[in-house]
N, C-alpha and C positions, 0 to 999 in steps of 0.2 A: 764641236763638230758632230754632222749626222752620219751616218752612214744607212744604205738599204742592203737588202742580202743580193749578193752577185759584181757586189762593190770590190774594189782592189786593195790592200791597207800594205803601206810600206813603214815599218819602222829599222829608222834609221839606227846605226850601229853607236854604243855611246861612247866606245874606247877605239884607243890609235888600231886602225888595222882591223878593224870588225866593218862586217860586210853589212849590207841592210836586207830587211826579211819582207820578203814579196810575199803574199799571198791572198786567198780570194777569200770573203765575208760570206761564208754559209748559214748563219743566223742571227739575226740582231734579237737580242732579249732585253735589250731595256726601254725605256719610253718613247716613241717618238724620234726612232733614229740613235738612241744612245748606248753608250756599251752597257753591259758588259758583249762580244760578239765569239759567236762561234768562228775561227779560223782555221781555213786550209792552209798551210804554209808552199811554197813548189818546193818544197823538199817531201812534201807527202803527209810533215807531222800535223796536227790535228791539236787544236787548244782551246778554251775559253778564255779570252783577255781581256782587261781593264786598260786600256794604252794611255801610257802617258802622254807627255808631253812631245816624245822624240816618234812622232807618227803624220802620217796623209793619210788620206782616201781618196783615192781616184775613182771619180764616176762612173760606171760599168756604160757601154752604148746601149745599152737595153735598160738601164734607169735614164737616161739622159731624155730631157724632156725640151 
């Protein structure tokens, strides 16, 4: 999966009762769409991540072609 910056990444929760984590794609650093990505979370924290398997990327309307 690609992602562009201003993209949405939702990783899903892996255990009973964990919430899933919203937040927006502030920088793609790897090739061509691939991670690793800088993320904003809406909780405000701020990360670099390698997503597994338990993730989306929803297409921002200003990437959408």
């Amino acid at each position: 999966m690609t992602a562009k910056q201003g993209d949405r990444i939702i990783i899903h929760g892996r255990t009973v009762g964990a919430v899933d984590r919203h937040g927006e794609i502030l920088e793609v650093r790897g090739a061509d769409g691939a991670p690793p990505y800088a993320v904003r979370f809406d909780d405000g924290h701020e990360t670099l991540i390698f997503p597994g398997t338990d993730f989306i990327i929803e297409e921002s309307r200003a990437n959408a072609t």
